[in-house]
Every structure is written in C-alpha cells, then in structure tokens.
N, C-alpha and C positions, 0 to 999 in steps of 0.2 A: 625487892624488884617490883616495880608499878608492874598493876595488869595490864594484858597485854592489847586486851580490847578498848581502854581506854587509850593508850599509843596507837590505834589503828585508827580512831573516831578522830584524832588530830593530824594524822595523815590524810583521811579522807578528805579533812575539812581543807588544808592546809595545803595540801601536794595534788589534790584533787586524784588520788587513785581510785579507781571505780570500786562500789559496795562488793560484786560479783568475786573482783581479783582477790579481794582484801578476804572475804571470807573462805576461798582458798585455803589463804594462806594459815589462818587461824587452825585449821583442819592437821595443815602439817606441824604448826608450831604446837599441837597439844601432841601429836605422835612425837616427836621429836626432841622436843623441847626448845626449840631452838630458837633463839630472839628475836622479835617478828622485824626489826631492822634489817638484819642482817638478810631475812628470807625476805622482805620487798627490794635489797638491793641487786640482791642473786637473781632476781624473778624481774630485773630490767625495769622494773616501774618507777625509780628514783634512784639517784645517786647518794651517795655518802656527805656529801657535801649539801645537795639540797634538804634531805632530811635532817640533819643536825642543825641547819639555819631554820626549818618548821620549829622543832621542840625548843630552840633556843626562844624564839620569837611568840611561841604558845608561852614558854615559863619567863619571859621578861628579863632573860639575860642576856649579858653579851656574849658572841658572837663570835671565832677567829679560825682559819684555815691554814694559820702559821702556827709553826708549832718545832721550837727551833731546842733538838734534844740536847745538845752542847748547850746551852745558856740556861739546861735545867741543873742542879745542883747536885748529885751525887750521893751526900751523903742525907742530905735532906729526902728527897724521894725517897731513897733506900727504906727509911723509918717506918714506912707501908710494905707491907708483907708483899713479896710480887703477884705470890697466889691471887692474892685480895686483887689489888690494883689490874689481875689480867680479866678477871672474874668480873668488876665493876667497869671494866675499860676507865679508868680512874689515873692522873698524877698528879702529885704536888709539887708544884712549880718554885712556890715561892713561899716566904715568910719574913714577919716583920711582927714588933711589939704590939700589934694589935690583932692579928688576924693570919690564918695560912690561906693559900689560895691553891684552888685545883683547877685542873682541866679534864671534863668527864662530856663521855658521849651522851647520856642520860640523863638530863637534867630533872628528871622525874625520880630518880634510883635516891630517892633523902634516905635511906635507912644509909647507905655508904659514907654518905655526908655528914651522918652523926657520928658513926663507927670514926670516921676522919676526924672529927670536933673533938670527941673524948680523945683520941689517941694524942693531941696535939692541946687541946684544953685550951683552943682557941675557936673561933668563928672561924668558918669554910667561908669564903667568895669562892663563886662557883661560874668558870667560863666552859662555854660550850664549843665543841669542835667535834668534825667528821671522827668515828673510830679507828680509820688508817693512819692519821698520824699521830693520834693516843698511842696504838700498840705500837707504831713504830718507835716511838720516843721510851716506850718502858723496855723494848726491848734494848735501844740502844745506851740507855740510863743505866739499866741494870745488867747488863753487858761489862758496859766499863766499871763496875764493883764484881763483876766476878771475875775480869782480867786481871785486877787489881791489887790491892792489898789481901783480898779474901783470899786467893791461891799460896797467900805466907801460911807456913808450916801445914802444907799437904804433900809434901814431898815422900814417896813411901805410902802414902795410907791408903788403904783397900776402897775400891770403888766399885758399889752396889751394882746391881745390873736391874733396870726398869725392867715393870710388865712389858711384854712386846705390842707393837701397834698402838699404844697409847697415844695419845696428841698433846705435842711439847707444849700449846698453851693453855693444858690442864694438867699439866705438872706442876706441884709446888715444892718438888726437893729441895731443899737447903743446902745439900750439899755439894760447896763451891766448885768441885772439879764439875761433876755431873751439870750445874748451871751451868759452868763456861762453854763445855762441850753445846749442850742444847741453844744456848743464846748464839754460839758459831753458825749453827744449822739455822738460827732460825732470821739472823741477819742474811746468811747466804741467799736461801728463799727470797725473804722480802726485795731483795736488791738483783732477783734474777740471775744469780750464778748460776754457772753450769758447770763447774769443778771447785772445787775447794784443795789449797795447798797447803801442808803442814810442813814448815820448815826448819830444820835446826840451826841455828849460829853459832858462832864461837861465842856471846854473849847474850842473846835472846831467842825466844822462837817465834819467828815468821810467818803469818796465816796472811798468805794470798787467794783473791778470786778472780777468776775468769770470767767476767760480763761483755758479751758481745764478741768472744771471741781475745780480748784484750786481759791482760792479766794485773791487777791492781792489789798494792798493801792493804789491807783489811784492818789487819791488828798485829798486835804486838803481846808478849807474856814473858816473864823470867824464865831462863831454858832448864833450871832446875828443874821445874814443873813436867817435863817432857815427859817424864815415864808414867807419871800418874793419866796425861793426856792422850797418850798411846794407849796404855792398860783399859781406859774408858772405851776408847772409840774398838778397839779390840775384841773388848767383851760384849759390845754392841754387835757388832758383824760378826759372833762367832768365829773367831780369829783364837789363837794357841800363843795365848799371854806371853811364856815363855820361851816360845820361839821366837830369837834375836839375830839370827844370821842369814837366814831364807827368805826372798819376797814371799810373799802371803795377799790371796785375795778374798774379800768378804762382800758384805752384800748387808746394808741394813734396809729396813722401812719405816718412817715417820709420816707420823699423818699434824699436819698446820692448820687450823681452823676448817677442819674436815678434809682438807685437801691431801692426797698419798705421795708422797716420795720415796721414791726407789733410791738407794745409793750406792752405789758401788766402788768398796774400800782397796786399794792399791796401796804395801807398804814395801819398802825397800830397804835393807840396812847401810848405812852410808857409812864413810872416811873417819868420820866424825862422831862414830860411838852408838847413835843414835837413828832413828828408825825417821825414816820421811815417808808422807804418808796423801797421797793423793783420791779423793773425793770425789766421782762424776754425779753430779743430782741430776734426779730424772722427774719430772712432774707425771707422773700416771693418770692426774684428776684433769690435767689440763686440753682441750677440746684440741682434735687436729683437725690438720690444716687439710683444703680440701684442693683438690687440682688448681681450678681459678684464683685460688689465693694466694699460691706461690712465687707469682712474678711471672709467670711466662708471657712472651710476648703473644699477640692473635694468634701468627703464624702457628709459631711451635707447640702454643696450648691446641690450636686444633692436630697438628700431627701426634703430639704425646696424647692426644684423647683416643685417637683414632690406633696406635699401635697398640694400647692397652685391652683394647678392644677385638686386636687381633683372635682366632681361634690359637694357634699356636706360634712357637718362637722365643726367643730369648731375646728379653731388653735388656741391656746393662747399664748402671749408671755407674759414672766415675770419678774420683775427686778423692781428693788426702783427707784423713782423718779429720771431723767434724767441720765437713764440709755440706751435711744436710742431706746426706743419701739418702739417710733411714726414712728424713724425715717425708721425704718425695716419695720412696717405696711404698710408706703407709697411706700416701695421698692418692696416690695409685691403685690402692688395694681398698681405699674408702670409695673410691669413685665406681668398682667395679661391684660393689659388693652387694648381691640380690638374693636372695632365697632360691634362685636355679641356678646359681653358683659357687661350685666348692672348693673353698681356697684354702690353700694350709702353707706353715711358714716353718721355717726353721731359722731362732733366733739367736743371738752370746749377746749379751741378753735380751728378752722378750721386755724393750722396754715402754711401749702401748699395749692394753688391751684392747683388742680387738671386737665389738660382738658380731657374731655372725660369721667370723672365722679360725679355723682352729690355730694354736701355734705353739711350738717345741722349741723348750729351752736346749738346744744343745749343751752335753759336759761332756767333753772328750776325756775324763777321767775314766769314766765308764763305759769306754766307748762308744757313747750317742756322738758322732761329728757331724758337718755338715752332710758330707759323704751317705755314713747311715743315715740320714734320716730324710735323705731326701731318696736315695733308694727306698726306704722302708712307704715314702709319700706316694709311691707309685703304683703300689697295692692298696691305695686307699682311694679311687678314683676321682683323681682330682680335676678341676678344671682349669686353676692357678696354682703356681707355685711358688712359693717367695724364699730364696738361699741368704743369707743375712750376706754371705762373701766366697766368690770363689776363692780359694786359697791355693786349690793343688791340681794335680791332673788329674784325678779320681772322680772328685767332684766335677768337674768343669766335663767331664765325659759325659758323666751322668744326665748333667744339665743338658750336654744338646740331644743325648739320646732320648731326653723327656720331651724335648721340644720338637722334636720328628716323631714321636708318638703322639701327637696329638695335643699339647698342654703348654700352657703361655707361661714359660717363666720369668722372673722378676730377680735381677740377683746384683749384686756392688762388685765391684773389682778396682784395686790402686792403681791408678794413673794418670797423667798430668792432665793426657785431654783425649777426649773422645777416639781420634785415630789412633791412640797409644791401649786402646782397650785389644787390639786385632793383634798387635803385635808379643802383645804380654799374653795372652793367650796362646799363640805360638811359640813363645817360649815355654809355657808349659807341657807341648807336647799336643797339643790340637792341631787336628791336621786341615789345614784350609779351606779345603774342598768343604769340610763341615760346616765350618764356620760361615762359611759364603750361602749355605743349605738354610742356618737355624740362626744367626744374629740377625733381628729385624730392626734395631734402632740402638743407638748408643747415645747417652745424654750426660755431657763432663757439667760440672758445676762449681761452684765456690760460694761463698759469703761473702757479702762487704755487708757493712753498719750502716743502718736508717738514718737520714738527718731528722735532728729532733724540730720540734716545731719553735725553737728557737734560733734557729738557720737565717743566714742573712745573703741576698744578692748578691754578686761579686760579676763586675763586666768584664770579659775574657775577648780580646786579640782572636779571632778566626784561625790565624796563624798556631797559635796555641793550642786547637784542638787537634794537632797532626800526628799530636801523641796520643790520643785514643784513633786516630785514623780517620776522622771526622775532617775529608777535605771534600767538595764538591766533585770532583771525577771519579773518587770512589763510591761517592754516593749513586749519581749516574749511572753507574756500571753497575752497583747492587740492583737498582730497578731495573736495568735492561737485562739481569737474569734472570728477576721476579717474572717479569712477563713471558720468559723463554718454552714453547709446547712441550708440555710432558715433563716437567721437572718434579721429581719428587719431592719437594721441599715447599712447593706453593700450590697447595689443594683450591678448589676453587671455591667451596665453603667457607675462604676464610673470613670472617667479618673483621672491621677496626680499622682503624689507622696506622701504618706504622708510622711511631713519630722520629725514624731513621729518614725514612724517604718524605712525610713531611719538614724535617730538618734542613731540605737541600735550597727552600730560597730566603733561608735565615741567615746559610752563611754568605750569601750574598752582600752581603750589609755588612760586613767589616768586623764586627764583633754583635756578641751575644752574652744573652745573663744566664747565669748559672751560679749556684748557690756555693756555700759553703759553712763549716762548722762553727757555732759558734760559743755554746754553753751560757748551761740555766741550773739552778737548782733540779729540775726534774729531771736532767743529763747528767749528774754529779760532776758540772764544770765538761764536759766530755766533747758536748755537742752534738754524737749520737743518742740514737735509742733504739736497738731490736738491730737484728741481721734483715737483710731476704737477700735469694739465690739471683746468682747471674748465670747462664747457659748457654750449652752449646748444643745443639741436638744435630746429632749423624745418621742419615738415612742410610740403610743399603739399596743403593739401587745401582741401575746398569754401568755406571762410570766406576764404584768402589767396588764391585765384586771380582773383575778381572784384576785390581791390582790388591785384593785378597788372594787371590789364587796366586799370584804369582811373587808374594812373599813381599811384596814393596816396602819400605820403613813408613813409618807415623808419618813422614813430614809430608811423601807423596798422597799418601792416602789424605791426610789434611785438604793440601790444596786443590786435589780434585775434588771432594767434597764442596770447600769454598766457591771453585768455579761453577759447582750446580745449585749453587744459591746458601750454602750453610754460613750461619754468621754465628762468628767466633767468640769465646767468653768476654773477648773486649768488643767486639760489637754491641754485645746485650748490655756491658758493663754502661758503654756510651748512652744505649739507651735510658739506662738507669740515672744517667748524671743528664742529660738534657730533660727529664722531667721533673727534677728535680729532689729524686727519690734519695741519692746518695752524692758525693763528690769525687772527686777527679783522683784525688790523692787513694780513694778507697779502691778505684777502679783500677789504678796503677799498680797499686802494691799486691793486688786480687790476681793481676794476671802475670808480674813482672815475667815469671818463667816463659810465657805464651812465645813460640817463635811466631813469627809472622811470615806469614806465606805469599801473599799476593804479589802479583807482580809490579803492581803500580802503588804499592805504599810509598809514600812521600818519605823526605829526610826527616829525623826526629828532631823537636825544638823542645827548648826547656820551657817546662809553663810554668806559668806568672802567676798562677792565682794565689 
C-alpha cells in the first residue's frame, strides 16, 4: 500500500485540501489505520469521484465512473481471492491474449498489480475509478458466484458461526453458504433496503427487498439450499436451529465499512415445509434527521416545535406500520435534547442510539412492558418521556397520569388519521375527560417516494388537480381561515411561504407543471429515490375538546379541526407535488383511505398525468 503522506501531497496539490485538514487527518489515519481516501471523503473535503479523477490524472491513467457489474465476467473476476480484491478495492474486468485489465481505486497500490500480473502471467492495464462502484461491482460479481454454482452440494453441511461484530468487508470465508448469506446483507445495505425477504417456492428461493417502501426481486437460489440458508442466518441471531414449527425472533449486528446494523430476524414456518424468514435492517451509524428536515411545512414545523417544548402533555403520532413515527419521535427528542433535560425512552427495539438520553429495550418475556417501564420511568425524575406504542389500557393510563404530573410524553399509537387517535383511545378504556386534560397535539403521517433528479415536467389540466382538492375556492377558503383571530393552528411566528396559498393564482391559468417519474441508473429504472413524510398535525383546542368530551367519532372531530385551519395528509401531500418534491400518483395512493371532510370539495376527475 503507497504511503499515505505521499497520497495526501497529491491531494493537496490536486484537490486543493488545506495542509491544516490534511494533517488531521494523518493523526486519525495512524490511530486507526484507516485509508486516508476514505477519511478525506467521510470528513466532506472531496468526493469519491473527484479524488479518484486526482490520482488517475497524478499516475497518467485512464479515468471512468461506469462501472457496469453485469458486463464484468464472473468466472474471470472470481480467479482473485474476494479478501484480496475487497482489501485492494481491485477487479478484473477483462481479458485478452495480451494482457488482463483492472479497475482499482488506487492507482498507486503496484504491489496488488503485481500480485495481479503473477496470478494471471499477463500485463495489468490499470483503469481508475471512484471506490463505490469498485465495491459495488465485487460485491455484485461475487454475489452472483455465491448464488450460483457454488451453493451445488451444500445442501446438509454445517455452517460455522463468525466472530460477532466483525465487518463483512473483512471477512474472507470461503465458505459458499456463509458468502451468500453476507453478499445478501451486503447488496441489501448498499441498495438501501429496509427489510429483506426470504422466500420459499415450489422451485426456487426468492429474496426480495424493500426500498423506498416498495418491495423488489433481488435474487434468486436453488430451494434445496433453504435449510443450509435458514441454519446460517439462525445461528447468526441466536435462533434454536432445530426448532421448525414455531415463529422465532432474533436480532443480529453487522458492521459495513465501519458502519453498524442492527437486524432484526422474523421466521415463520409455512404450508410449504420450509421456514420464511423476514429481515428489518436498521442503520445505527446513520445521522438522524433533525425536526427542519422532515418535510414540515412553516406552519406546522413552528406548532410541532412549539408542543415539544411544552412543560407537560402527551403528543401522539399516528400512522401504519413504517410510516416514519419512530423516525419523527427521535427528531423530537434530538431537537429537545440539553444537559437540564432528562429524557428516557422505552423502546421494541431501541433502534437509534441516542447520547445524552437514557433508553429501555422493553422484553415482555421478563416482564419489562411498555407498562413497567414507563411506571418504573416515573421514579427516575424525568423531564420527557418517550413509550415506543400505546398498546393497552395500562399503559395509556399511565401515559396521561405522567402527563398531569408534570412530564411531556412522546408516544405512537395505530390509526389512520390524527382524529382517529381520540377514539381508539376511548376504546381502550380512557375516559374523555382525560383525554381532553392531557393530549396536546396529534400528528397522523405517511411516506410517499422522492422524485429522483431524473424527473421530468409534465403539463396537468387545472381541472385535474380536484383530485388532491387543489381548486381555487378551497384554496380561498384555507386563507380566509389562516387569517381567522385566535386560531390554534396559525401562531404568528410563523415565517415562509405556504406554497398552498401561493398556488392560488397559478390555477388561474388553466394548467400547471408538475413533475413526474421517470428513471435513471441511479433510481434502478424506478424514478424515485428516498421517502419523506406527508402530515397532518391536530391541535387541541376550544372547537376539539367539547366534541372529546362528548364521545363524537373521528369524522366529526376531523372536520372541526379542518374548519380551524388543519390541513389534511392530502393537503401536505398537494403541497409535496406542487413543489415538486413527489408526484400525484404517490400522493393518491398515500392517502387513498383519507375520507374527506370539507364541505365544498369539488366532484372527483380522473387525472391525466
């Protein structure tokens, strides 16, 4: 490996990083060991792509940011140890009766070039390219040889169990079950899953992933293999090999180029003989999201600032399963979080860590529930409290009896939309009066999918936005609540624009642009990229509390909230698609459930876009 101060002297020279930043980093790179690339990319001072065009253009070579893993060869690459190739960031691409050719992020690393030359007893041609899509390409090279032929006669055979906490791209096992297993994990990661599916067929087994909420074929393996790839992932989350008839849940941790994932294993026995086995990855290394980043609009980012801040009370957020509760909880609890504030949490699972606040993995095996541990949180003088989910009356007592002592809690509960929080609580056995005492805010949510930056314009009919509710008299009517004295919902701090009520002399004009999907390489064809939340945030104030008390249903409670200024999941969704953030089709399918309340909604038209 070149030293590393000579690689910094051509970044200086080349990228122009300051002498000060650079020698830094040299400081970490001799504690750590770590490759001084990688710590100027981490440390924001240059990209992957700029730096690999410096060293290319220092050592007189060509150049390239394609890097296309299906047109690399298979058996060819293979012939390089993975260990080696992850170690050098190193592949061999190609070969011919003269010479083999690589693609290395290093173009300075010639001992690997030699080690390459001997092994092949030809001449290396050495191109240069970023190290993201090196590893990506060996992982997906060597992926498709451990799905492959290599999985022939493992059927039956014992499968080792790694040191714990190792990191899969300093693993060199050979042994084909254990690659396939790790190359799964470690395409999942790079491609931003957030579940992994393990499927049985009457002929194959099916690994599906979850990106963006949408669930896609990944791969494919011979279904013989199942039991050896069950037994793996089994022994991994301390799971009871032998037990074939009972769900079972487990828990592993991988760390990916220093980064931690948490996983959490879900197995079921099916129809079909065989065990199905569902995967949620969690990124633990990955930075959270901070209030202003979430999507709220001025309005509601200044009211969710302002509730948080409450002395006491119970905020609830709402929405179906991976709908981004936790994720807002924690941006809530990062936004509050000070040295004269003591906040503790009870989590199924604790899947951020937090500094500077405490938090309890709940296992109702041992009786830790939500229940205990947030009674137990109330001897520990709290200032916040954070319940991962009401679930039952017990807790849900507890919760407003904390919140009338004094202590702001933060807690989830299932339902479709905000008004439906009051009622589902009353069905557990909360008596109104309470409720009306200690809920300070309710905020329903959902996901739609980013448009990727390969999005294209699309001219849309005025008439066409009647399906998000985007007609001029409702817009009118939203601002003439906006301005209404004393409204809960419009603080007078709020700075911004909304681009709702700047939207109203666009539709004037007959039609407007608004985007749509369109797919790129960096959207695998999709045309999104990333979620963010769409919202609905429910005040309590003077109009929702008597029809608390008086047991009203969700729908009523809705519309009286609407008529004191709250806008609806498809309001924010609209705002989301006029800015261009997401499309129409995302905001439709996000809220289809949504009743609609108002009384001047227009008739529905089929849109065109």
């Amino acid at each position: 490996m070149v030293e590393q101060r000579f690689l910094g002297e051509i970044l200086a020279r080349r990228v122009q990083i300051p002498a000060d930043k650079l020698e830094a980093l040299f400081a970490v790179q001799r504690e750590k060991g770590t490759h001084l690339v990688d710590l100027v990319v981490n440390a924001n001072l240059a990209d992957e792509a700029t730096v690999a065009q410096a060293l290319a253009a220092e050592a007189e070579l060509p150049f390239t940011k394609d890097l296309d893993p299906e047109k690399i060869p298979t058996a060819l690459a293979a012939r390089v140890p993975i260990g080696f190739a992850r170690q050098h960031r190193m592949i061999v691409t190609a070969e011919d009766d003269q010479r083999v050719y690589a693609v290395v992020a290093d173009p300075f690393d010639t001992a690997a070039s030699d080690d390459v030359r001997v092994l092949f007893a030809k001449p290396v041609e050495v191109t240069v390219a970023p190290s993201g899509p090196i590893e990506n390409a060996i992982n997906r090279v060597y992926e498709r040889q451990a799905g492959g032929a290599e999985l022939e006669g493992e059927e039956g055979s014992e499968v080792v169990d790694e040191s714990a906490g190792g990191d899969i791209l300093d693993s060199d096992d050979e042994a084909p079950v254990i690659r396939w297993v790790n190359s799964l994990f470690l395409s999942a990661m790079k491609e931003r899953a957030s579940d992994i599916h393990i499927e049985p067929e009457e002929k194959e087994i099916i690994v599906r992933y979850r990106i963006d909420g949408e669930l896609y074929i990944a791969r494919r393996a011979p279904r013989p293999f199942m039991n050896s790839i069950i037994s793996r992932i089994k022994i991994e989350s301390a799971l009871n090999i032998a037990e074939k008839r009972l769900p079972q849940d487990g828990r592993i941790t991988k760390k990916v180029a220093g980064k931690s994932f948490d996983i959490r294993v879900s197995t079921i026995p099916t129809s079909r003989g065989y065990e199905r086995i569902v995967m949620r990855l969690l990124n633990k290394s990955s930075a959270l999201l901070d209030l202003p980043d979430l999507g709220f609009s001025p309005r509601d980012y200044a009211l969710m600032d302002g509730l948080i801040r409450r002395p006491h009370g119970i905020i609830l957020v709402t929405g179906p399963t991976g709908s981004g509760k936790t994720t807002t909880l924690y941006a809530c609890m990062n936004r509050i979080n000070q040295p004269n504030v003591n906040i503790l949490t009870a989590e199924d699972p604790v899947e951020y860590e937090l500094a500077g606040i405490h938090q309890v993995h709940v296992n109702p095996k041992i009786g830790l529930t939500f229940a205990s541990a947030l009674r137990a949180f109330l001897r520990q003088d709290p200032d916040v409290v954070m319940v991962g989910e009401i679930r039952d009356l017990e807790t849900a007592e507890i919760a407003v009896n904390a919140s009338q002592t004094g202590h702001l809690v933060l807690s989830t509960i299932h339902t479709n939309d905000a008004a439906g929080a009051f009622t589902r609580m009353m069905d557990m056995g909360v008596e109104p009066f309470l409720l009306r005492s200690s809920v300070i805010g309710v905020l329903a949510q959902r996901l739609v999918r980013v448009l990727c930056t390969c999005r294209e314009p699309v001219r849309v009919m005025t008439r066409d936005l009647e399906e998000l509710g985007l007609t001029t008299d409702r817009l009118v009517n939203r601002m003439k609540r906006a301005t209404r004295p004393g409204s809960a919902y419009f603080p007078r701090h709020v700075q911004g624009v909304d681009v709702l009520d700047d939207f109203t002399d666009t539709l004037e004009r007959g039609e407007v642009t608004l985007y749509r999907p369109r797919g790129c390489d960096k959207c695998a064809q999709t045309g999104y990229s990333g979620r963010r939340g769409i919202y609905e945030l429910m005040m309590m104030d003077d109009a929702i509390a008597p029809l608390v008390l008086k047991r009203a249903d969700a729908q009523t409670i809705k519309r009286a909230a609407m008529e004191q200024g709250m806008d609806s999941l498809r309001d924010d969704g609209a705002r989301k698609v006029i800015s261009g953030l997401t499309s129409m089709e995302e905001v439709l399918v996000a809220t289809q459930e949504e009743m609609e309340t108002e009384p001047e909604r227009p008739s529905v038209r089929n849109v065109r876009v």
